[in-house]
C-alpha positions as CSV (number, residue, x, y, z in Angstrom):
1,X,-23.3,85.5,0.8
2,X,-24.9,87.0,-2.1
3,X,-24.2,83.8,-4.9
4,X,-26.1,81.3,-2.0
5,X,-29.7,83.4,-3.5
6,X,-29.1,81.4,-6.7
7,X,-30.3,77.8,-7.2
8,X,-27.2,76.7,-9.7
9,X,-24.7,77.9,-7.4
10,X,-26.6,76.6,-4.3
11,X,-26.5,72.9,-6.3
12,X,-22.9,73.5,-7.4
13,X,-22.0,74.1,-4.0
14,X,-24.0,70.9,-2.4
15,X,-22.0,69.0,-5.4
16,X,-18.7,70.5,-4.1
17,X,-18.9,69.8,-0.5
18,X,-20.7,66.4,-0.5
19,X,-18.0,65.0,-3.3
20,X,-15.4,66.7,-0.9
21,X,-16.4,64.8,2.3
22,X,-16.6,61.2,0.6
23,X,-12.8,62.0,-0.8
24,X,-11.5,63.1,2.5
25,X,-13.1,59.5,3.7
26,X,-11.2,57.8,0.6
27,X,-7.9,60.0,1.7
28,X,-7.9,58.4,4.7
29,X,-9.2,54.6,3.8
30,X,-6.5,54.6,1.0
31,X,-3.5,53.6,2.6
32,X,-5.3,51.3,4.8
33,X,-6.8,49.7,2.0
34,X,-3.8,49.4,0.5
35,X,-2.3,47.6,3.3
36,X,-4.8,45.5,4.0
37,X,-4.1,43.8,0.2
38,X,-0.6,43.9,0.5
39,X,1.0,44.9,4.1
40,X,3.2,46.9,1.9
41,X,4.2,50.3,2.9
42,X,5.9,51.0,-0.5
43,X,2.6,50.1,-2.5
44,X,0.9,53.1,-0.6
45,X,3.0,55.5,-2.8
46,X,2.5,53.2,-6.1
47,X,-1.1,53.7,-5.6
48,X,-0.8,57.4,-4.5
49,X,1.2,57.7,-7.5
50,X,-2.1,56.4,-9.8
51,X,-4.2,58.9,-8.4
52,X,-1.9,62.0,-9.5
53,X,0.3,60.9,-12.4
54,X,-3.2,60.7,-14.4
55,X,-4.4,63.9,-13.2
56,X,-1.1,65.5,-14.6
57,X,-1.0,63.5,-17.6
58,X,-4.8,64.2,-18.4
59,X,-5.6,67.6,-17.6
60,X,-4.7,69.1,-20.7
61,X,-7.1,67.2,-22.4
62,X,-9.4,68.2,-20.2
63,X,-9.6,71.3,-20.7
64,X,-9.9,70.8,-24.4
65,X,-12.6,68.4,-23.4
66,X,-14.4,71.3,-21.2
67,X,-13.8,74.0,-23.6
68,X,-15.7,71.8,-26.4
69,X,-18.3,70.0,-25.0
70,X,-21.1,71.7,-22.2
71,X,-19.2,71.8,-19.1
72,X,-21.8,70.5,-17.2
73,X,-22.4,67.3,-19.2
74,X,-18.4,66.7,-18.7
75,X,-18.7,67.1,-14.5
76,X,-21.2,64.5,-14.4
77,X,-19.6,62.8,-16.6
78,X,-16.6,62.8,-14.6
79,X,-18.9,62.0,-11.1
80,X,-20.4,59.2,-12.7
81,X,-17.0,57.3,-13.3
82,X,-15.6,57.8,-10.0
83,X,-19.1,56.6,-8.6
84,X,-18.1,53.6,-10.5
85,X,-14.4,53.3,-9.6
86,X,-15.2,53.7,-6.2
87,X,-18.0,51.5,-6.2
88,X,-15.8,48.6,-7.6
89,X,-13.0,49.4,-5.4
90,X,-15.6,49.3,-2.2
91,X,-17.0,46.4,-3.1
92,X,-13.6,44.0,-3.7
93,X,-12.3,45.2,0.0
94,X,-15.8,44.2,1.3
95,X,-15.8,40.8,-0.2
96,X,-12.2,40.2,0.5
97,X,-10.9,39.8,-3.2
98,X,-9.1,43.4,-3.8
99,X,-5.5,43.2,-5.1
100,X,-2.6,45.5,-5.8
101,X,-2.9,46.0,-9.9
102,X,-6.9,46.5,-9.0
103,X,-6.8,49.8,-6.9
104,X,-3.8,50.8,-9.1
105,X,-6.0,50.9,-12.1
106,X,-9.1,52.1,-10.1
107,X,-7.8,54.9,-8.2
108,X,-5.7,55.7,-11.8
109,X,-9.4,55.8,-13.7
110,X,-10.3,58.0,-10.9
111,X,-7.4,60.4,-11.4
112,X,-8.1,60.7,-15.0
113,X,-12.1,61.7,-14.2
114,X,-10.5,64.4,-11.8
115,X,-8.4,65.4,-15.1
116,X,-11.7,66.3,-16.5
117,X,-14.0,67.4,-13.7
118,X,-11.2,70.2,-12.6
119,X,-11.1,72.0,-15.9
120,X,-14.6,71.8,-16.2
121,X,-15.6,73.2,-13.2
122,X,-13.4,76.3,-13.0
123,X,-15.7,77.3,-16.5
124,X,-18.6,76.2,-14.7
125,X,-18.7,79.1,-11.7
126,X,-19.1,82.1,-14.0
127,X,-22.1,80.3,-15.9
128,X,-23.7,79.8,-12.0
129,X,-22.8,82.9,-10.4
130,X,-23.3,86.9,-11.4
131,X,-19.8,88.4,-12.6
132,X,-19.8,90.5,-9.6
133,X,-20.1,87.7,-7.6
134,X,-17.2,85.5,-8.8
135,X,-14.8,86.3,-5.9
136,X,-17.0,85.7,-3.3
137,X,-18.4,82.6,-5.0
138,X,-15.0,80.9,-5.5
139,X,-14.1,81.5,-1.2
140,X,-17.3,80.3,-0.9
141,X,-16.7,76.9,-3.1
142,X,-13.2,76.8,-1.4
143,X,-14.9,76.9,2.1
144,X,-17.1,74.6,1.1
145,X,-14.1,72.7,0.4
146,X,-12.1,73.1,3.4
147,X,-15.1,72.4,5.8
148,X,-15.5,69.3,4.0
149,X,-12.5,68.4,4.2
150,X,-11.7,68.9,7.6
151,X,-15.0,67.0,8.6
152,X,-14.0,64.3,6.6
153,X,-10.3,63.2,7.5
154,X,-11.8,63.5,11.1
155,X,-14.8,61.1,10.8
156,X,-12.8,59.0,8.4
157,X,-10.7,57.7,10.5
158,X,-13.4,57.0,12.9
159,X,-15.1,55.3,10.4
160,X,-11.9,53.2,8.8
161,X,-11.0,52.0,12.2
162,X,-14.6,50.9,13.2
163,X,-16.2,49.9,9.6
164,X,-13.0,49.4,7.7
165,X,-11.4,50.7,4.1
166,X,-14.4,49.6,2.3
167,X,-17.0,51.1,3.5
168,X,-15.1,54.1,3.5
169,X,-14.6,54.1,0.1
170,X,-18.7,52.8,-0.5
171,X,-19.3,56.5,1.2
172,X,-16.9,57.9,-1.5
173,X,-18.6,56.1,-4.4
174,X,-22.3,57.3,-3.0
175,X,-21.1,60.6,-2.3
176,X,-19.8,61.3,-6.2
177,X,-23.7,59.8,-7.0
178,X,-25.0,63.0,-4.4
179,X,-22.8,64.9,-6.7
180,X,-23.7,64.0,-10.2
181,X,-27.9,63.9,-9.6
182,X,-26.7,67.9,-8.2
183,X,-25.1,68.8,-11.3
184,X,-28.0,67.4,-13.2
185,X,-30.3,69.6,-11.5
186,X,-28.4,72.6,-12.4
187,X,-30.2,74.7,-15.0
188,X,-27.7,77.0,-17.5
189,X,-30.3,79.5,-19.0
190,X,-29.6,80.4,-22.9
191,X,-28.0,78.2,-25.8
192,X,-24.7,76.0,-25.0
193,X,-22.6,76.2,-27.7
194,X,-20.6,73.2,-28.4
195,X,-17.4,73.8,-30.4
196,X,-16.8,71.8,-33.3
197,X,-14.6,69.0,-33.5
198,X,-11.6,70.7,-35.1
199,X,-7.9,69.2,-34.6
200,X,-6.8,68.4,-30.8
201,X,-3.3,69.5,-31.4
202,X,-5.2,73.4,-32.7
203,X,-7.4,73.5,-29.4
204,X,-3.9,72.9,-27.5
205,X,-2.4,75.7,-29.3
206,X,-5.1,77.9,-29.2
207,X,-5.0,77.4,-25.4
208,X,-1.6,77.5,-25.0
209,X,-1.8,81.0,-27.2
210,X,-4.6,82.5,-24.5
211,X,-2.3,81.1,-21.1
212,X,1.3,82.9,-22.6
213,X,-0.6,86.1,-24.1
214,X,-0.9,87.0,-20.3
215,X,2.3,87.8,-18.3
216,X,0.5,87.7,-15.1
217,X,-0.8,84.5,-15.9
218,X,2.6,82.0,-16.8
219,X,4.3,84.7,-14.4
220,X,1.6,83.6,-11.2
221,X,2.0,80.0,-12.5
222,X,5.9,79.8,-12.3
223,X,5.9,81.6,-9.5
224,X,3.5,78.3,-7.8
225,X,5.5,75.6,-9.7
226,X,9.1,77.0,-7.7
227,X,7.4,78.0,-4.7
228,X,5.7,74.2,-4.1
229,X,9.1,72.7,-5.4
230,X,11.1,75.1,-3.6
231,X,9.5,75.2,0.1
232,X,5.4,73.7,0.4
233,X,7.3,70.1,-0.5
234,X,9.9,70.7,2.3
235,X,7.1,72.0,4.7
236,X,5.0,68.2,4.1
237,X,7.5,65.9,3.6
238,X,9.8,67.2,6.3
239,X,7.7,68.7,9.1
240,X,6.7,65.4,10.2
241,X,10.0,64.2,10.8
242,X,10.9,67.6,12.5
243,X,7.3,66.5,14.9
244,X,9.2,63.0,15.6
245,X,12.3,64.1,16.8
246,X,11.7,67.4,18.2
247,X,7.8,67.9,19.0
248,X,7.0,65.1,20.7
249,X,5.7,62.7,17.9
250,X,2.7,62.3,15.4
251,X,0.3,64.4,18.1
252,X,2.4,67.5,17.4
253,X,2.1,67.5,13.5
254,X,-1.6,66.5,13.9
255,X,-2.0,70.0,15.8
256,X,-0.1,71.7,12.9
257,X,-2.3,69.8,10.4
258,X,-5.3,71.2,12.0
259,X,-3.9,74.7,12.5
260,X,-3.4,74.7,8.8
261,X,-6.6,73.0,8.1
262,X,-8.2,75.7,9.8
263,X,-6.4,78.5,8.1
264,X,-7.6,77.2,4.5
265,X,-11.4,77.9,6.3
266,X,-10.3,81.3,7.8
267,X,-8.6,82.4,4.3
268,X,-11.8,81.3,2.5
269,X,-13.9,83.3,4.7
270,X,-11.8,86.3,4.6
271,X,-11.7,86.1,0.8
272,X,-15.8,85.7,0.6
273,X,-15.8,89.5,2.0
274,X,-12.6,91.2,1.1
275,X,-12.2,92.2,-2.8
276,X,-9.0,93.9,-2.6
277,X,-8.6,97.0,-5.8
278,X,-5.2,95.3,-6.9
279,X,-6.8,91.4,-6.7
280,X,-3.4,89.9,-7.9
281,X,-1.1,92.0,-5.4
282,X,-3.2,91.0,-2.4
283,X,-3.2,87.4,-3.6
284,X,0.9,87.1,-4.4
285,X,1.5,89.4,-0.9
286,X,-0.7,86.5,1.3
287,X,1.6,84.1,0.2
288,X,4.0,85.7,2.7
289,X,2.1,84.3,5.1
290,X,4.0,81.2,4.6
291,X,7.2,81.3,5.6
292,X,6.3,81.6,9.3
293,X,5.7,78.2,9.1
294,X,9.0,76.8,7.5
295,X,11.1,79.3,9.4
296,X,9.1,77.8,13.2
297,X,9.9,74.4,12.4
298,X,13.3,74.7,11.2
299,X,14.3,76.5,14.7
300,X,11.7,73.6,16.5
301,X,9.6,76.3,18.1
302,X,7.1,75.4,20.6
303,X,4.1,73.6,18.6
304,X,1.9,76.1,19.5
305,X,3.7,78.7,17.9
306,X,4.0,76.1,14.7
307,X,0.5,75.8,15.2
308,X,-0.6,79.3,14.9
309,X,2.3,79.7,11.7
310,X,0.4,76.9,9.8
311,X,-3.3,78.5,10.7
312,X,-1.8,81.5,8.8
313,X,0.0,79.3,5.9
314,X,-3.8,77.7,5.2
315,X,-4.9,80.5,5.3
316,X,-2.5,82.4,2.5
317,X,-3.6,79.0,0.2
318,X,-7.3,79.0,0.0
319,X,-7.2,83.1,0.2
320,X,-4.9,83.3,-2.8
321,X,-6.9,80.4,-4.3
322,X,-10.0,82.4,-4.5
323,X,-8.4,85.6,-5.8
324,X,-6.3,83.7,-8.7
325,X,-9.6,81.8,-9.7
326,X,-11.8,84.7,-10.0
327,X,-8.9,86.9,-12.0
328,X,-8.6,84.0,-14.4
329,X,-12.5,83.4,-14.4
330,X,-12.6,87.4,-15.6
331,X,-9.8,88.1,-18.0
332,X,-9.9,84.7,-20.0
333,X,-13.0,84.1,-22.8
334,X,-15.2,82.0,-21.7
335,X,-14.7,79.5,-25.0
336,X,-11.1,79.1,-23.4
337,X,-11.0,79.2,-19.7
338,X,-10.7,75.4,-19.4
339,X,-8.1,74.6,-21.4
340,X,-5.9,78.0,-19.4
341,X,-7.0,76.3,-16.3
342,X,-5.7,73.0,-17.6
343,X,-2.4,74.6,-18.2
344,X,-2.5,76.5,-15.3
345,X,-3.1,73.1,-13.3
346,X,-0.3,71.8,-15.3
347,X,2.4,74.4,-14.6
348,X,1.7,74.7,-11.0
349,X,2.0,71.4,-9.7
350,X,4.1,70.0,-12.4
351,X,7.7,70.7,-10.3
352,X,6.2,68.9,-7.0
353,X,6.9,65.9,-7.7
354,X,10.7,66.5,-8.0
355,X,10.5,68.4,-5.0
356,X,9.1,65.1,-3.3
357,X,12.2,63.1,-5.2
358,X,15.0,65.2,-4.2
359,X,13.8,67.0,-0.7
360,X,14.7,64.1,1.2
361,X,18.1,63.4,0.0
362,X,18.7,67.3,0.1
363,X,18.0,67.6,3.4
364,X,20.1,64.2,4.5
365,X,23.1,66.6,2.9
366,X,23.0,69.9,4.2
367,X,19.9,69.4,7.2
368,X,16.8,69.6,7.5
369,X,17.1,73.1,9.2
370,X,19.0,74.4,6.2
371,X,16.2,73.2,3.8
372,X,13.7,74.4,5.6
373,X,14.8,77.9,6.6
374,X,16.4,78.2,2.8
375,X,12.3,77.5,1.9
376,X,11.6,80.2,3.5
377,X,14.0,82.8,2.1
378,X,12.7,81.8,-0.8
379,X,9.0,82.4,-0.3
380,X,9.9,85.7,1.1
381,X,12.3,87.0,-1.8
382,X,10.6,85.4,-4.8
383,X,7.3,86.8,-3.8
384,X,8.2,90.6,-3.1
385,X,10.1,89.8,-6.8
386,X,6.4,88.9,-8.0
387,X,4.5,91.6,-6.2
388,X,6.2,94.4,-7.7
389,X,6.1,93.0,-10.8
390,X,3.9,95.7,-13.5
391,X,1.7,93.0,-15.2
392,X,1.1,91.7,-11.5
393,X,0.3,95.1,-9.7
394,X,-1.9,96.2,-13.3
395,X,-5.0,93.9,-13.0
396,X,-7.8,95.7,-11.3
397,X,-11.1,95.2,-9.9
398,X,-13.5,97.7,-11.2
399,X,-16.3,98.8,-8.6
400,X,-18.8,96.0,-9.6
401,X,-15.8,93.7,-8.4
402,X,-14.9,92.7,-12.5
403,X,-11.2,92.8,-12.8
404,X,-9.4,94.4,-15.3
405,X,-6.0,95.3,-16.9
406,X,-4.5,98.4,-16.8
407,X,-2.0,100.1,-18.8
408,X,-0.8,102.5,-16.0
């Protein structure tokens, strides 16, 4: 608990978790905004689509962006625009004149702001927090996170079904406000050096140069790109139709939702206290964890046994989430930690949406059983491949918790 005696990380943290609960409320008003414009189920994934394409497309500048300019001026930056996206979204559902090509363009300027708050904010913590507090200030951001999160699927439905998408989304639009007057208040002690305004394409390269000089680094991120293409996008996509036609219906894969939800608070807790010697081997072994859940539903266990698999796949997520963050926070100069974030962003989650593409058709060919089961081999092999890695089981954490690299 040692980062919650500082005032910056005590703001940072307000501005996490209150920015967190008015998205979970826009998670769950989106599709029902969406078809209350159009009664289309198809235009939920166009708009879906606008959120994330933007954030892919976007990062990378990003973290040129974040790497350039004081990173704090950039996250309120970013708060501010969704405030405004948001807002405008609200306010067309509330008066009855939203349309399709509106919330594509709002929720896609929204996805680019997320391009730049991301980057940004991974910089951020180390300016906020001691460095022998990083680990336990990132579980501690992630918890913020989950809790939030958790809180805020659960009283946004409540509050779509009683209110309706666009107050949901007014909540949203406030809560990014909350955010931005937090990060104002934040106070970064010495001189912030802004970079100058040399060529885009050299910043790029330069980052580029820092994320590939580090084999644990594009290994890590490879390993995340395969493992959500590979098994997490059979896990999502397919372990509701599994809940349909062998769990008794949507009830079941709410329970496993919640069991996962859960674990993401659990690993983020755990990884607040725990700062393992070998950060990286601790981080890569949780990941283990799951391919419980894969292997449960491809057999149709019980949903309690599903249940408890999921608590431990959240739980592997956030707890590998906090350990990755604070290794890269340590062993990356400070003048380029957003752009390696931005590509680190970039390489993890670029393969998902192929996964997404293909899992369904995959599955209609060999079974859903087969994919699912064959996701879970792969988490298994691929990850004791990673673990025993050198430049994996190398990085260190010194006794004040820094990590380092060792040659051994």
């Amino acid at each position: 608990m040692a980062p919650l005696g500082t005032r910056n990380f005590r703001l940072l943290l307000a501005a996490t978790a209150t920015s967190t609960l008015g998205s979970s409320f826009a998670t769950v008003a989106l599709a029902f905004a969406v078809l209350e414009t159009t009664s289309s189920v198809a235009a939920v994934g166009f708009v879906l689509a606008a959120t994330r394409l933007p954030l892919l497309l976007f990062v990378l500048v990003g973290g040129v962006v974040g790497d350039r300019l004081p990173r704090r001026a950039v996250m309120i930056g970013s708060d501010l625009a969704r405030f405004l996206s948001q807002g405008v979204a609200a306010a067309l559902l509330l008066i009855g004149q939203a349309q399709l090509w509106h919330l594509l363009v709002l929720f896609g300027l929204g996805g680019v702001a997320q391009a730049f708050f991301g980057p940004a904010s991974v910089g951020l913590v180390p300016q906020v927090a001691a460095p022998e507090h990083l680990q336990p200030a990132n579980a501690l951001l992630d918890l913020a996170r989950n809790s939030a999160a958790l809180v805020g699927q659960i009283a946004g439905g409540v509050l779509v079904a009683a209110f309706g998408a666009g107050i949901a989304l007014a909540i949203d639009s406030a809560s990014f406000l909350i955010s931005a007057l937090a990060i104002m208040s934040i106070e970064i002690k010495g001189t912030v050096v802004v970079r100058p305004a040399i060529a885009f394409i050299r910043d790029l390269r330069e980052g580029w140069s820092e994320f590939r000089s580090r084999t644990w680094l594009w290994v890590g991120t490879m390993h995340v790109a395969l493992l959500n293409a590979f098994a997490l996008v059979g896990f999502f996509a397919l372990g509701p139709i599994v809940a349909e036609r062998a769990l008794g219906g949507a009830a079941a894969w709410g329970f496993i939702g919640a069991g996962f939800a859960a674990g993401l608070i659990a690993g983020s807790a755990v990884a607040a206290r725990w700062r393992p010697a070998r950060p990286l081997v601790a981080a890569f072994a949780a990941i283990l964890l799951a391919a419980p859940q894969l292997a449960l539903l491809a057999a149709a266990a019980p949903t309690i046994a599903i249940v408890a698999a999921a608590f431990l796949g959240g739980g592997q997520a956030s707890f590998w989430g906090a350990l990755w963050l604070t290794t890269l926070q340590r062993q990356v100069p400070e003048h380029a930690l957003s752009r390696v974030a931005a590509y680190g962003s970039v390489g993890g989650l670029v393969l998902a949406p192929v996964g997404y593409a293909v899992v369904g058709s995959l599955a209609a060919a060999v079974g859903i059983d087969w994919v699912l089961a064959g996701g879970a081999a792969w988490i298994v092999v691929s990850t004791l491949v990673v673990v025993a890695l050198p430049s994996i089981r190398n990085v260190r954490s010194s006794r004040t918790g820094a990590a380092t690299t060792s040659l051994a």
